[in-house]
Residue frames as qw, qx, qy, qz and C-alpha x, y, z in Angstrom:
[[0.028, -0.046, 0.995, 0.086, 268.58, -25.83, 141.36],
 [0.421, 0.272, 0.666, -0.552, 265.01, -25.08, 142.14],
 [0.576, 0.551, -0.243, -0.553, 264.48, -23.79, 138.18],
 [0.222, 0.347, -0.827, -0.383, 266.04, -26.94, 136.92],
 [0.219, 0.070, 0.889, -0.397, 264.10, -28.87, 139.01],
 [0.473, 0.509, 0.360, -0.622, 260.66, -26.87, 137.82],
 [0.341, 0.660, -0.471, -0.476, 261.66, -27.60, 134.07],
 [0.368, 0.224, -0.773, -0.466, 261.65, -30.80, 133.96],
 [0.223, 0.406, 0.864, -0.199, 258.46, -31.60, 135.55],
 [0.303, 0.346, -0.144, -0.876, 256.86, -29.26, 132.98],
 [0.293, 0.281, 0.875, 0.265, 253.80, -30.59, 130.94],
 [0.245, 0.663, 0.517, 0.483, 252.60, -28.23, 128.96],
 [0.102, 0.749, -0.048, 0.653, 251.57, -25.51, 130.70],
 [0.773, -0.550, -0.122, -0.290, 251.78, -27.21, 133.89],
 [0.114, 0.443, -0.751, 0.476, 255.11, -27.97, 136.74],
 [0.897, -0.277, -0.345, -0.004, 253.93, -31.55, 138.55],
 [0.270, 0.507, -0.635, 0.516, 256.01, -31.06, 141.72],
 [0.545, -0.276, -0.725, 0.318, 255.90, -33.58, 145.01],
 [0.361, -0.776, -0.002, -0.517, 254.09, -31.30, 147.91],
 [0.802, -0.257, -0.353, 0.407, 257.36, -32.47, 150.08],
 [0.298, -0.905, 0.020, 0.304, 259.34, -30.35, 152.41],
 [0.752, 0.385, -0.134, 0.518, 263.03, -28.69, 150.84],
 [0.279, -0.906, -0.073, 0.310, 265.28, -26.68, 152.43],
 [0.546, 0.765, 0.061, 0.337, 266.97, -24.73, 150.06],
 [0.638, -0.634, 0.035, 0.436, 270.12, -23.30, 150.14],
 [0.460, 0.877, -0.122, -0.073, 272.15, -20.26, 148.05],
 [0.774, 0.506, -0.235, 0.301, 275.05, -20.78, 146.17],
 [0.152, 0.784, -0.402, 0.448, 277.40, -18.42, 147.94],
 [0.565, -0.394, 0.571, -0.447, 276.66, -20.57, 151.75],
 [0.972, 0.210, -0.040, 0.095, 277.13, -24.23, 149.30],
 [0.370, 0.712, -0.338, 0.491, 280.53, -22.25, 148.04],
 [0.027, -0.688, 0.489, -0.536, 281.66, -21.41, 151.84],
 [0.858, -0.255, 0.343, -0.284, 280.27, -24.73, 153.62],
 [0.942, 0.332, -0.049, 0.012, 282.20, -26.74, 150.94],
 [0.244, 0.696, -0.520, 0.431, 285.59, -24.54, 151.53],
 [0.582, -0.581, 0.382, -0.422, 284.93, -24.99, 155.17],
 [0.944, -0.074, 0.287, -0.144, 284.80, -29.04, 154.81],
 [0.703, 0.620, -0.250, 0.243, 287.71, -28.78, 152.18],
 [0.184, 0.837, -0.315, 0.409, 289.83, -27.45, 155.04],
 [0.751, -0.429, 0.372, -0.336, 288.71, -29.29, 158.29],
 [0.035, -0.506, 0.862, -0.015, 290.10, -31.89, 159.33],
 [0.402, 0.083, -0.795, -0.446, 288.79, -35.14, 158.40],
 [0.528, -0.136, 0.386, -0.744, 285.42, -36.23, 160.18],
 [0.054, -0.104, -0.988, -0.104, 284.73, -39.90, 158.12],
 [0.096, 0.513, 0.678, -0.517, 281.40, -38.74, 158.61],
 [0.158, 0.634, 0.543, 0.527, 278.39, -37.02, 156.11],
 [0.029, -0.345, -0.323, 0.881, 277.78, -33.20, 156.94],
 [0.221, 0.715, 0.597, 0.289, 274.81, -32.34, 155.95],
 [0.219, -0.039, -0.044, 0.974, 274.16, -28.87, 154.89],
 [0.229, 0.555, 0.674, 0.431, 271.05, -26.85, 154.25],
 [0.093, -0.497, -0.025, -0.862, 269.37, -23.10, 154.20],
 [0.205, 0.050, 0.605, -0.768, 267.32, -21.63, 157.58],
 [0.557, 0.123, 0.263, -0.778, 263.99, -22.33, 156.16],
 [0.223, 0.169, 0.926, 0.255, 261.52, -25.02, 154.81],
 [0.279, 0.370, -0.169, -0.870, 259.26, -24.93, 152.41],
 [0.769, 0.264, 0.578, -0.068, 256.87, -27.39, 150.53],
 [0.301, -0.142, 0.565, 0.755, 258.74, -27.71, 147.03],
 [0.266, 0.523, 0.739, 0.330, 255.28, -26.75, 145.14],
 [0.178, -0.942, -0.085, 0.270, 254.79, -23.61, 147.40],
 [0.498, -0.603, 0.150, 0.604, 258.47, -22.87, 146.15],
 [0.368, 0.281, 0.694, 0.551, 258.01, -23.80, 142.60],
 [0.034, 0.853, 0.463, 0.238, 254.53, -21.45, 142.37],
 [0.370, -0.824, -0.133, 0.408, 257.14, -18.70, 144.27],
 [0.400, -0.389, 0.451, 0.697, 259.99, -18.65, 141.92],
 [0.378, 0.361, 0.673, 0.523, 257.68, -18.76, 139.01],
 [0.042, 0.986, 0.160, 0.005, 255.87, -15.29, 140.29],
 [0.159, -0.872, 0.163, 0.434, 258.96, -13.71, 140.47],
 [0.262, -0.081, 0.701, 0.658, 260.14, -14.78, 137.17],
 [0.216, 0.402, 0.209, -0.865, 256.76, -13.74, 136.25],
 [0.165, 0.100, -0.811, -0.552, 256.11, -16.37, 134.29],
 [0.667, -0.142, -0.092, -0.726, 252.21, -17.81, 133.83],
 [0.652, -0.023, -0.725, -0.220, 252.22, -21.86, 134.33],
 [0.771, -0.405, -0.239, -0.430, 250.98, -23.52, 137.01],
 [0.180, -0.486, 0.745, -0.419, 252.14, -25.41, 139.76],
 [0.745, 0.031, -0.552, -0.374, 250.54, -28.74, 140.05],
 [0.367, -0.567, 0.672, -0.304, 250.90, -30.37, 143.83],
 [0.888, 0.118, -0.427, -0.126, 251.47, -34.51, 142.60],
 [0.755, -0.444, 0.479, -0.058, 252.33, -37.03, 145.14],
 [0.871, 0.195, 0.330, 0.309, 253.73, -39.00, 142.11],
 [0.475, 0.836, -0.272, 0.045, 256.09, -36.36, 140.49],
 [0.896, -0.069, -0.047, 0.435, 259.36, -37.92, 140.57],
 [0.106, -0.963, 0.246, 0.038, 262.43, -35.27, 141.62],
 [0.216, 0.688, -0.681, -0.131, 265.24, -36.36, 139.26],
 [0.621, 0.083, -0.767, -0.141, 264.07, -39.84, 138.67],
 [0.229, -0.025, -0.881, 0.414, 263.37, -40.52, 142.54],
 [0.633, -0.467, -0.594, -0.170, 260.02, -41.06, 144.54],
 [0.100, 0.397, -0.402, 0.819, 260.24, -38.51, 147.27],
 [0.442, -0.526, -0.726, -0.003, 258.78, -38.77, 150.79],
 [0.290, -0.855, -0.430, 0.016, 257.95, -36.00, 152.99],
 [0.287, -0.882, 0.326, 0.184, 261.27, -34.86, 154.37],
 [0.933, 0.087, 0.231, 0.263, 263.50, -36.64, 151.90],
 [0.553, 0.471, 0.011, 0.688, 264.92, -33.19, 151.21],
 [0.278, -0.862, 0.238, -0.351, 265.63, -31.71, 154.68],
 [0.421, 0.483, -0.662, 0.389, 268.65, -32.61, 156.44],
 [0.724, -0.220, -0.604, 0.251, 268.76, -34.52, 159.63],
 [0.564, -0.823, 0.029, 0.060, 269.61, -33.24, 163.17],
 [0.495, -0.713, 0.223, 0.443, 272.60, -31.30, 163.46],
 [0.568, 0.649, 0.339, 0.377, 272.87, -30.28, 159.99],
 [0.088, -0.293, 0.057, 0.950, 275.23, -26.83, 159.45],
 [0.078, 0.826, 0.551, -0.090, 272.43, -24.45, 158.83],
 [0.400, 0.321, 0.293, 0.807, 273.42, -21.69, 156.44],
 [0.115, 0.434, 0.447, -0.774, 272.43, -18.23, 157.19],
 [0.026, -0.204, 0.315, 0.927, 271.00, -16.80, 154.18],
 [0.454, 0.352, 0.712, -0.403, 267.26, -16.58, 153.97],
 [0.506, 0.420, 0.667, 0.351, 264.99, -16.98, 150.70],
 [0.011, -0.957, -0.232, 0.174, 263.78, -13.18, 151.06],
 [0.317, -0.770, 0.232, 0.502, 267.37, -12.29, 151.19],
 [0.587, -0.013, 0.662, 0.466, 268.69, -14.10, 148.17],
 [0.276, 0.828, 0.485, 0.048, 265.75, -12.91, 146.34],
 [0.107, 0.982, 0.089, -0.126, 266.93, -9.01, 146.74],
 [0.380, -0.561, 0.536, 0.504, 270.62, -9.81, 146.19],
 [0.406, -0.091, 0.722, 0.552, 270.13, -11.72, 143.33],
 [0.364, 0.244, -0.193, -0.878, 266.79, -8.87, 141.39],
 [0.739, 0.022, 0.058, -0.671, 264.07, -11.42, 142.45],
 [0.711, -0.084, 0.694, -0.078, 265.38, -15.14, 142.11],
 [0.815, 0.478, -0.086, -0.315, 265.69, -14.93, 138.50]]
């Protein structure tokens, strides 16, 4: 999600991305957090989910683009908008008592030949 994200704050040669916190999270630990909740018994009740680490989404943006090895910039904008919305600091980390996934960014990275 992070690439789709970096794509359309692109301006030219530049990615405009909110210096807010995210905690990412890989597919496979979405996939097994989603089964999980498919199965449980009903809880009336949001579960948040997210990966073990945070990150500032510009720091993450200017990460995934070195290891795609691509040249453009990073840009840290309080005003970039993240899918049409005005983000605030932690607007993409998960509350207390979130299910914390195990799978760190390092790891993902070497499973999946660098985050591409």
């Amino acid at each position: 999600m992070v690439m789709s994200v970096l794509w359309r704050q692109l301006d030219g040669d530049a990615v405009h991305l909110a210096p807010v916190l995210i905690q990412p999270m890989a597919a496979d630990d979405v996939a097994a957090a989603v089964a999980e909740a498919a199965v449980a018994a009903p809880t009336n009740a949001v579960v948040e989910v997210a990966g073990p680490e945070q990150f500032r989404l510009d720091e993450l943006g200017r990460s995934m683009l070195a290891a795609r090895q691509d040249p453009r910039s990073v840009v840290a904008d309080p005003d970039a908008r993240y899918f049409g919305a005005k983000l605030g600091e932690r607007s993409l980390v998960p509350a207390d008592g979130a299910r914390i996934a195990g799978t760190r960014l390092d790891d993902w990275r070497a499973r999946t030949a660098g985050g591409r």
